[in-house]
Backbone bond lengths (Angstrom), bond angles and torsions (degrees), N, CA, C in turn:
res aa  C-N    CA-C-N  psi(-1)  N-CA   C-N-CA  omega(-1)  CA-C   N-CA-C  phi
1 X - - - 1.456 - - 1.529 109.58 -
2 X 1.110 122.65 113.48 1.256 136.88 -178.29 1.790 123.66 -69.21
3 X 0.963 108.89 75.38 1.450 138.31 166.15 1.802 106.25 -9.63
4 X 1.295 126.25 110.74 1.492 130.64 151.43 1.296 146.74 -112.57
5 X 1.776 106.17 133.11 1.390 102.00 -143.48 1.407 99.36 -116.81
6 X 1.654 126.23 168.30 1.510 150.25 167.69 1.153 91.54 -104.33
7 X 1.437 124.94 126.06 1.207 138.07 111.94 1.608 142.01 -41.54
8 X 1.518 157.55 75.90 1.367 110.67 -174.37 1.627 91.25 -135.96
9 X 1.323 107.68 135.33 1.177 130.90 172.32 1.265 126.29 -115.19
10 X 1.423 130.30 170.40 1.940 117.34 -152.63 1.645 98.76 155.21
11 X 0.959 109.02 147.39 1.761 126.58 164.21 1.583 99.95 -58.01
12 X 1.740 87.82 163.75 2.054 95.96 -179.08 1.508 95.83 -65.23
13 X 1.815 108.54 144.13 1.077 101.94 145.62 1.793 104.18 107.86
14 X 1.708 115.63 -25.63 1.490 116.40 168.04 1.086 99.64 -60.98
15 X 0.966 159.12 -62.92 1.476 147.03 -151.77 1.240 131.68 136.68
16 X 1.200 87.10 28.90 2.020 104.26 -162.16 1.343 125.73 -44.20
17 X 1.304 93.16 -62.52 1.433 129.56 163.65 1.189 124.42 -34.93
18 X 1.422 119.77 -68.95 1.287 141.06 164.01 1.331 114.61 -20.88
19 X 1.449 98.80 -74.05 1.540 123.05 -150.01 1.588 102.68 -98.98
20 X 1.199 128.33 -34.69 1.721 108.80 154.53 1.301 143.98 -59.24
21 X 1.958 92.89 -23.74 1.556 103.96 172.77 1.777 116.84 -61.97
22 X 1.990 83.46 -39.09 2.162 79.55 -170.53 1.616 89.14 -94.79
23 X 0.972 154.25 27.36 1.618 138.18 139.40 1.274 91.95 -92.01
24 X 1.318 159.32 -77.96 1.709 136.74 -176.49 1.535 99.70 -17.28
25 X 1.309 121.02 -84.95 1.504 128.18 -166.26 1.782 121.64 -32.65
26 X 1.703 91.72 -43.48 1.454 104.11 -178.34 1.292 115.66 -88.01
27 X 1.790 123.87 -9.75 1.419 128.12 160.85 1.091 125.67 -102.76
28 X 1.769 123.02 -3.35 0.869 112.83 156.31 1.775 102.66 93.86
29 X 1.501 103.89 3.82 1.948 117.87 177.54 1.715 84.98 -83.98
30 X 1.756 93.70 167.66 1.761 123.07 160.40 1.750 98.59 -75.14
31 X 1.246 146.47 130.25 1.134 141.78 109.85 1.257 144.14 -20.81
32 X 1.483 117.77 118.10 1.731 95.54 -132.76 2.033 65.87 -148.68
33 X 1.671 99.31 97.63 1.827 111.63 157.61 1.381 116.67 -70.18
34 X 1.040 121.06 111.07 1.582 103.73 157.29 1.120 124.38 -72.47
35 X 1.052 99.90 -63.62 1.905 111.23 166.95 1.535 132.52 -5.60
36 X 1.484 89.22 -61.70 1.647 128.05 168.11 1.721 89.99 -34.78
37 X 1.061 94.21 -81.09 1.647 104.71 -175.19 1.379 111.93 -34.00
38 X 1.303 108.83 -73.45 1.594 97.68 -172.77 1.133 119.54 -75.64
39 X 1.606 122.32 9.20 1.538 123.53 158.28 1.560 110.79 -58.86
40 X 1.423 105.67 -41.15 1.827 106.64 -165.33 1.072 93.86 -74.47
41 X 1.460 144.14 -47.11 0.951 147.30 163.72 1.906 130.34 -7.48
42 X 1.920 83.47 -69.46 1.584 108.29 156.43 1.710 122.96 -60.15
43 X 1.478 113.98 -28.01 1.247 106.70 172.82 1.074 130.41 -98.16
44 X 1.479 108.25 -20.32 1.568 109.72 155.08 1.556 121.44 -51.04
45 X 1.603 116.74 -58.47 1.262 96.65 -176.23 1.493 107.01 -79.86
46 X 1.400 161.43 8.78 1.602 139.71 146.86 1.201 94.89 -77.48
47 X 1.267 152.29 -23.50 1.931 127.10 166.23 1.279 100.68 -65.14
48 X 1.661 148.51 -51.38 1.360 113.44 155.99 1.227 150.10 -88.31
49 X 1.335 97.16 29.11 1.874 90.81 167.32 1.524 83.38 96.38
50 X 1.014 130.57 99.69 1.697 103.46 167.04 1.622 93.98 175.00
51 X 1.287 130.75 96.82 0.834 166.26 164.77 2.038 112.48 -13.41
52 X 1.310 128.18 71.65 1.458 133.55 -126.41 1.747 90.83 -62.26
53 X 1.181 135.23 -28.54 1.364 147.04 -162.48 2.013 105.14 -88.44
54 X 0.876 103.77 -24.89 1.589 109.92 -155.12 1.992 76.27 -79.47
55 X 1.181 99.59 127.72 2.003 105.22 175.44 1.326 109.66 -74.20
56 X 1.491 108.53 -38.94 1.427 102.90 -160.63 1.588 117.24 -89.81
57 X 1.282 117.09 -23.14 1.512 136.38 173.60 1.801 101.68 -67.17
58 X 0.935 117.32 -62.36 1.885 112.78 158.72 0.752 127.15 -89.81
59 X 1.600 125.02 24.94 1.679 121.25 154.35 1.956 97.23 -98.02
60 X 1.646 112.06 -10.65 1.455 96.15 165.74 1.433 122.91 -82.44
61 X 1.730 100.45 -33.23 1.781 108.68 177.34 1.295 134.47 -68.97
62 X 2.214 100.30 8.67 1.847 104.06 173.67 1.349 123.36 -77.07
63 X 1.145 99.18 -16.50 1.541 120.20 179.94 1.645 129.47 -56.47
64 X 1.552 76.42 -52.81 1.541 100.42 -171.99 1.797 107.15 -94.83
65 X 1.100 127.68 0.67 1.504 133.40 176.20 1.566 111.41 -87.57
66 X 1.275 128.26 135.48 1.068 128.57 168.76 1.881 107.36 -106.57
67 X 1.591 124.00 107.34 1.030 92.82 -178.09 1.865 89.58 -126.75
68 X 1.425 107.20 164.42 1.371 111.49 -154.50 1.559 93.01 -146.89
69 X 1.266 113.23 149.73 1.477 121.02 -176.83 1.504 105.22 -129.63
70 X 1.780 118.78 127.39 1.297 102.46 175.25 1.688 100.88 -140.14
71 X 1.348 119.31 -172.05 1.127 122.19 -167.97 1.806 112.24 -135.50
72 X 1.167 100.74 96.18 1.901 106.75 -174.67 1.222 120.54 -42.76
73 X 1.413 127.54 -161.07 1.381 132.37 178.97 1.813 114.82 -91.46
74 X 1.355 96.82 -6.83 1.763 117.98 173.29 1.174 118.14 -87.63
75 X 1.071 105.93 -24.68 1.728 136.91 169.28 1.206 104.55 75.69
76 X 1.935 118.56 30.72 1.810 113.76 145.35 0.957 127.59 -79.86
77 X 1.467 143.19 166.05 1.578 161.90 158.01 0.712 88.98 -45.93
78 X 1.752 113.57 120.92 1.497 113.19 133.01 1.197 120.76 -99.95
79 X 1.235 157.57 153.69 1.458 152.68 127.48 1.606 128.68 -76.09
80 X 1.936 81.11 146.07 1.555 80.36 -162.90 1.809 111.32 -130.71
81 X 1.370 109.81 123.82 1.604 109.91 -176.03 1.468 101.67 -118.01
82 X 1.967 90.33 114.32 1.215 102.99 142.54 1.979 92.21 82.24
83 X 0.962 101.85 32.35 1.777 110.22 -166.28 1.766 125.36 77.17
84 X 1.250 98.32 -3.09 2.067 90.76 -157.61 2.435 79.48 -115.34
85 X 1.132 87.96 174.83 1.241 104.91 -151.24 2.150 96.71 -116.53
86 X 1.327 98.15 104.33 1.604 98.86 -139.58 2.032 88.69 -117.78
87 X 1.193 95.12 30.09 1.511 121.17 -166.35 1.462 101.34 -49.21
88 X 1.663 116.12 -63.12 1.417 146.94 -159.48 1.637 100.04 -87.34
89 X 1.463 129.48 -53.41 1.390 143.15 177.11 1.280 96.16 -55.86
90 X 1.463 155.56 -24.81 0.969 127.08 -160.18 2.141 99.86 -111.57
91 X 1.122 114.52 1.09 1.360 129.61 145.13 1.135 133.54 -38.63
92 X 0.957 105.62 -30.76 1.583 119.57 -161.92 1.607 109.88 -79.22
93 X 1.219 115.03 152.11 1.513 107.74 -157.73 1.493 111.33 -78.89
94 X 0.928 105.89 -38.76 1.748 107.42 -175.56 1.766 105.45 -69.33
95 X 1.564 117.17 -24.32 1.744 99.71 156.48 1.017 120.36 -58.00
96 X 1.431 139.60 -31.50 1.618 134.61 -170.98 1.080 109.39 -44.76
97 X 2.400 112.12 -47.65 1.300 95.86 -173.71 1.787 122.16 -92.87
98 X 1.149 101.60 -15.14 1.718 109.82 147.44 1.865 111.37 -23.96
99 X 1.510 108.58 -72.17 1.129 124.72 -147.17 1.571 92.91 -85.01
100 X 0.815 138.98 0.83 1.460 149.04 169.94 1.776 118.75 -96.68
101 X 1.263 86.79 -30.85 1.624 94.97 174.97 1.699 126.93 -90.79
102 X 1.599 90.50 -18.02 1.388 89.86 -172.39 1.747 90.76 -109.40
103 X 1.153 120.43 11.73 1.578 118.14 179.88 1.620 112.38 -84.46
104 X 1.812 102.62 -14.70 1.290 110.80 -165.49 1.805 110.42 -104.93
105 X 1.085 85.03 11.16 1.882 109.66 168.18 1.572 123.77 -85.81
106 X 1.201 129.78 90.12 1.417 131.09 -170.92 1.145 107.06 -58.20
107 X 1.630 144.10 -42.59 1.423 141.30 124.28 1.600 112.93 11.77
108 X 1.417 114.08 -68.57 1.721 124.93 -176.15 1.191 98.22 -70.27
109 X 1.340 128.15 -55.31 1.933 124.01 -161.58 1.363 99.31 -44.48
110 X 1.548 96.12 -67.50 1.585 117.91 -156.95 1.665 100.83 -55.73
111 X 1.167 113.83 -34.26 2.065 115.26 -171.19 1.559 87.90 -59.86
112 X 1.893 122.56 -49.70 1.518 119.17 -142.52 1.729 100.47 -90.69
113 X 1.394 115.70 -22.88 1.247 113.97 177.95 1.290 141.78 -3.01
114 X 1.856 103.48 -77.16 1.301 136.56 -166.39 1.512 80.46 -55.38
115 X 1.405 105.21 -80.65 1.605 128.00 -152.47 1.569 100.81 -13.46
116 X 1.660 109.55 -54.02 1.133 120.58 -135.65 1.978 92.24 -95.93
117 X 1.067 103.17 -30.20 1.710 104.68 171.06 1.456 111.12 -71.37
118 X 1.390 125.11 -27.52 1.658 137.19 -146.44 1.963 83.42 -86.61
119 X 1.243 95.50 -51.19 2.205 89.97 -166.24 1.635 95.78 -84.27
120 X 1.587 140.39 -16.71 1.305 133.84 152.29 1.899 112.46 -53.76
121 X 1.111 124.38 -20.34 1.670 119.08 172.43 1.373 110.48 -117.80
122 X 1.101 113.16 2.75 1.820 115.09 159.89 1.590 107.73 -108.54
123 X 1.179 118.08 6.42 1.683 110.30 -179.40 1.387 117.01 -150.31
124 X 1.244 127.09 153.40 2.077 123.74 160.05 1.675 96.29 -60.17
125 X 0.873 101.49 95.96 1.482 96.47 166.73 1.850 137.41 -101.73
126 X 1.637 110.67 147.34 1.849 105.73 -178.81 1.553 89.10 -127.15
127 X 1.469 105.88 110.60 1.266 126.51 -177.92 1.027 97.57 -103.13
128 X 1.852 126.23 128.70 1.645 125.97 161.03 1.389 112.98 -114.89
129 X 1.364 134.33 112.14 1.616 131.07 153.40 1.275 115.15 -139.64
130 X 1.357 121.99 -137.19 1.710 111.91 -177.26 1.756 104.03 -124.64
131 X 1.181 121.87 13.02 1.707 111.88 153.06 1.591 113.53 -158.20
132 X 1.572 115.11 54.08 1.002 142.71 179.84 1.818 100.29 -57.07
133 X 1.373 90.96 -72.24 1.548 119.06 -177.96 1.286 109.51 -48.03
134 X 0.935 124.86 -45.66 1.516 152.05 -157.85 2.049 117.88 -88.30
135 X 1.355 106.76 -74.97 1.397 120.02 140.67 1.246 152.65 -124.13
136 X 1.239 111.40 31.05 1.921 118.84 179.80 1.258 91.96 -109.06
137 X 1.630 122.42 -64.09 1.356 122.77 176.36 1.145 107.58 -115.71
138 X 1.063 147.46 103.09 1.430 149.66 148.86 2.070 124.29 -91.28
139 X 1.397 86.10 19.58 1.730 96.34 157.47 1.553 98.01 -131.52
140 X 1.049 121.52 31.89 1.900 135.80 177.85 1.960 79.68 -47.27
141 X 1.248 93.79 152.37 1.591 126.55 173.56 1.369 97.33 -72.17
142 X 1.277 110.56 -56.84 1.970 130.44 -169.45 1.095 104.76 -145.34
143 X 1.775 105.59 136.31 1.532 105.48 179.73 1.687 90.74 -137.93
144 X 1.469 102.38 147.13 1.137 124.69 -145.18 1.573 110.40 -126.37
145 X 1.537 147.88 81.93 1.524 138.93 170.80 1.224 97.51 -84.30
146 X 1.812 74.82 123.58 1.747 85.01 175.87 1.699 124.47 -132.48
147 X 1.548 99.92 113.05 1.914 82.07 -154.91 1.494 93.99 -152.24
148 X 1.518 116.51 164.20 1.032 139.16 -158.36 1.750 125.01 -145.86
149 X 1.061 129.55 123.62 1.498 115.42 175.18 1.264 125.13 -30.80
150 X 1.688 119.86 127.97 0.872 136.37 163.38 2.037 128.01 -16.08
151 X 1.445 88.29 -50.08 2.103 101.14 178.83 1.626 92.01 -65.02
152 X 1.620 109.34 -48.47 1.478 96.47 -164.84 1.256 135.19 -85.32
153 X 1.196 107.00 -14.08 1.331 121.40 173.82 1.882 103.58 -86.55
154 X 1.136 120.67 -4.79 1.805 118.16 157.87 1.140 114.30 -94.27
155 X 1.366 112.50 -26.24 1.334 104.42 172.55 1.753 117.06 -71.27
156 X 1.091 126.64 -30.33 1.337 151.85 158.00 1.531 113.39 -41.85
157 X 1.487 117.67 -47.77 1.315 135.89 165.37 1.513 105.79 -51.12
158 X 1.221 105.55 -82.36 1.429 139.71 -163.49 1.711 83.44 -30.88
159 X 1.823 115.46 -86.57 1.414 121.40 -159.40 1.551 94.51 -56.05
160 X 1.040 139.74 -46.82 1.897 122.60 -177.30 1.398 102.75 -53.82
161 X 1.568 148.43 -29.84 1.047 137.01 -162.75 1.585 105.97 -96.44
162 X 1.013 116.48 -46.25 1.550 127.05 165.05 1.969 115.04 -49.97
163 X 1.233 102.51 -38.75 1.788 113.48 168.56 1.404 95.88 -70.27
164 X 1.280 139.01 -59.19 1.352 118.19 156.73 1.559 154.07 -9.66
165 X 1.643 90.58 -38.46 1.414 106.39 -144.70 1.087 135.64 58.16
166 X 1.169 120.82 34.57 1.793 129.17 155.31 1.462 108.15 -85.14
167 X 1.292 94.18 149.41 1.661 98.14 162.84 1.727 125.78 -88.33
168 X 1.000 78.56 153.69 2.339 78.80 -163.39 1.426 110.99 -137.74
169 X 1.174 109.88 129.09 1.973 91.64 154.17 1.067 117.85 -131.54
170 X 1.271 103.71 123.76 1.780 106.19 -175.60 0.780 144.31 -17.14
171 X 1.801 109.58 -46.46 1.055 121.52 172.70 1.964 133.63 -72.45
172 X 1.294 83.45 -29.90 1.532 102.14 178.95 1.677 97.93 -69.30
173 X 1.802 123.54 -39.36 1.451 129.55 -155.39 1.941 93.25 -72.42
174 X 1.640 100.96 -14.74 1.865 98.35 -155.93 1.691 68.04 -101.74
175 X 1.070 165.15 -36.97 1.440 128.00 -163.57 1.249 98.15 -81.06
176 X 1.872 136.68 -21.26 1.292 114.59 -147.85 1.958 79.86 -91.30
177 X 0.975 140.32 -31.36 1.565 159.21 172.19 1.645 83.62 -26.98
178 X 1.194 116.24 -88.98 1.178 137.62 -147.74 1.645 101.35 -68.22
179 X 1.339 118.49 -37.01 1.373 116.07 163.11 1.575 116.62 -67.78
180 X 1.207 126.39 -39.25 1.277 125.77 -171.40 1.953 99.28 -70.67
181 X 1.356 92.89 -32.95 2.045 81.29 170.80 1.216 120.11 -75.51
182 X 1.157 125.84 -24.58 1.335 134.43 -178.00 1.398 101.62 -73.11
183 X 1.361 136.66 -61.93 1.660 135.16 162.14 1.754 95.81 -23.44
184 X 1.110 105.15 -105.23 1.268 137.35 157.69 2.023 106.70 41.42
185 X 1.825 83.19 -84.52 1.293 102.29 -177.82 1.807 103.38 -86.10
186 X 1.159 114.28 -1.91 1.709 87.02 178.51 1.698 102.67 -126.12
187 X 0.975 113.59 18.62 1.894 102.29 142.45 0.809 161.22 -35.43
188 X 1.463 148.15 109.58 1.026 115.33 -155.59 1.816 123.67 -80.75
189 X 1.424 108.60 -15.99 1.425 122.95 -171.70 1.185 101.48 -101.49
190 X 1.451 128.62 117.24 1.519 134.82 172.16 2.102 109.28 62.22
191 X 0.985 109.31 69.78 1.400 94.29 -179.60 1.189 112.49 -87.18
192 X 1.485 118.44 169.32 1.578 134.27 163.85 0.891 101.64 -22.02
193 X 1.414 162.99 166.00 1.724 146.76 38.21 1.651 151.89 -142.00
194 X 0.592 162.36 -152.37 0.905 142.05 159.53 1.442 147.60 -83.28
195 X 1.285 112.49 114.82 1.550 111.36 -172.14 1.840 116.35 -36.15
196 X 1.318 94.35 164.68 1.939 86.29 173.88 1.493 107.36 -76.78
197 X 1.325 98.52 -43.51 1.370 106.77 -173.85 1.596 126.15 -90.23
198 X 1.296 113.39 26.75 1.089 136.74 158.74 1.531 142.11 -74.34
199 X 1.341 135.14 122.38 1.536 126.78 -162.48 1.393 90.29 -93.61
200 X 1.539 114.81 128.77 1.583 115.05 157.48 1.295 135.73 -76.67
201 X 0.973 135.27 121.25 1.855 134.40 -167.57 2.120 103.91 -125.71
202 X 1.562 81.84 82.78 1.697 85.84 162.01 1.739 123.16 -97.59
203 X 1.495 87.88 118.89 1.545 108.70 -178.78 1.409 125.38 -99.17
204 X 1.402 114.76 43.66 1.497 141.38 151.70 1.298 104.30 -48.83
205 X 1.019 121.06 126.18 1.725 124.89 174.10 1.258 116.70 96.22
206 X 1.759 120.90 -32.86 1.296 130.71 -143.00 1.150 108.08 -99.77
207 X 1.444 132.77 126.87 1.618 140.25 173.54 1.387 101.01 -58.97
208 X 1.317 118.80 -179.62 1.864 133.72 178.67 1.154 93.26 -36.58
209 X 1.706 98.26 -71.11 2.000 130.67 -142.14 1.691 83.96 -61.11
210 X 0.999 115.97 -53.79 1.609 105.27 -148.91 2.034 96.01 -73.31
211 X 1.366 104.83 -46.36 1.534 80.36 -169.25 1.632 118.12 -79.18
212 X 1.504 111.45 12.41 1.543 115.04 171.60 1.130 106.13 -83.04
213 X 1.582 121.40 -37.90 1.435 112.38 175.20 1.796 112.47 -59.44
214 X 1.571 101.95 -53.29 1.478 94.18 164.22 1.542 116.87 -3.57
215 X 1.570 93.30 -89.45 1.321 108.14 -158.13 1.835 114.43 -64.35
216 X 1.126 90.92 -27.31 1.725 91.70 169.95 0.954 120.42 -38.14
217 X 1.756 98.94 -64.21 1.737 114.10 -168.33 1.298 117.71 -70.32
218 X 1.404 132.20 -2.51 1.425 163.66 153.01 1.629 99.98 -51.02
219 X 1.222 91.56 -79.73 1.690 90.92 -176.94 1.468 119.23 -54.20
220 X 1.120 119.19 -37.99 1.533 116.34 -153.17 1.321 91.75 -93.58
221 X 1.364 136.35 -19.43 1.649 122.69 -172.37 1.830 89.82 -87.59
222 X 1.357 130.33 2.00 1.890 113.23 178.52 1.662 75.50 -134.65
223 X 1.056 153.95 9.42 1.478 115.86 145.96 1.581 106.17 -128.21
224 X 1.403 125.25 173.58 1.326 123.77 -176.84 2.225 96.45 -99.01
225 X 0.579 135.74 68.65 1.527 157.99 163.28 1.587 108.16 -103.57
């Protein structure tokens, strides 16, 4: 049985997350974070001391990491390092730039690869990161750019971190925004962008409800779902 997948890829902060989790739910796909992943990634190496950018210092610590992906009775991702359940810890704001630094390590891609192709041919899968479309799945069913202005997508940051209870300031959340795209897109291993064959869906302006429908009506006019 031939397995069908979502692609959607986008800068921090479009809504990735969000909005693939409740189209999984409402199609009835696995939810499939990337992010997630290379968050544990990022928090593994600052729990040891280990410098998230340096290649060769976490191209020794892939070895020795056990990281594991499972799916609760709610039916979200959890992630798991090293046995403990690092789901919530990897939230935290100062992993973003962890998980950004060690994403730009061909060392890290190549370790997270398989993982992430292995539950795409055992499942319908809606995979969100930034070269899904591009290189994780690039025979994706539907591929999806999904992105939003810079102010709004920090502002987006900002109120999720504050619902938290972290402290934030907008302004500081829109330079780290704008820095994390700039990483992002100028990498040399897997960068930001957009597939050719990709539909773009910018949700500038757009509340939850409205840009989920977006993306709905996206999906369902290229698959029969």
């Amino acid at each position: 049985m031939k397995r069908r997948s979502i692609a959607i890829d986008g800068p921090s902060g479009a809504g990735k997350s969000t909005l693939a989790k409740r189209l999984a739910q409402e199609l009835g796909f696995v939810y499939v974070d990337t992010g997630a992943i290379y968050r544990t990634v990022g928090l593994a190496a600052r729990r040891r001391g280990i410098d998230p950018a340096d290649g060769e210092a976490v191209a020794e610590m892939l070895p020795r990491l056990a990281i594991g992906m499972g799916y609760g009775e709610d039916g979200l991702q959890h992630m798991f390092l090293d046995g403990e359940d690092v789901t919530q810890a990897i939230r935290e704001n100062e992993i973003s730039a962890c998980a950004s630094k060690v994403a730009a390590l061909p060392a890290v891609r190549a370790f997270l690869l398989e993982m992430q192709r292995k539950t795409a041919r055992e499942n319908d899968v809606i995979m969100d990161g930034r070269d899904i479309g591009t290189v994780v799945l690039p025979q994706a069913d539907v591929k999806i750019y999904l992105t939003a202005a810079a102010e709004a997508r920090a502002e987006r940051r900002y109120r999720e971190l504050l619902e938290r209870g972290q402290r934030a300031d907008l302004n500081q959340v829109l330079r780290e925004v704008v820095e994390r795209d700039r990483r992002d897109m100028d990498r040399e291993v897997s960068p930001l962008r957009k597939a050719e064959d990709a539909v773009l869906a910018d949700t500038t302006g757009l509340d939850l409800e409205e840009s989920f429908r977006l993306l709905l009506g996206l999906v369902r006019e290229r698959l029969d779902v």
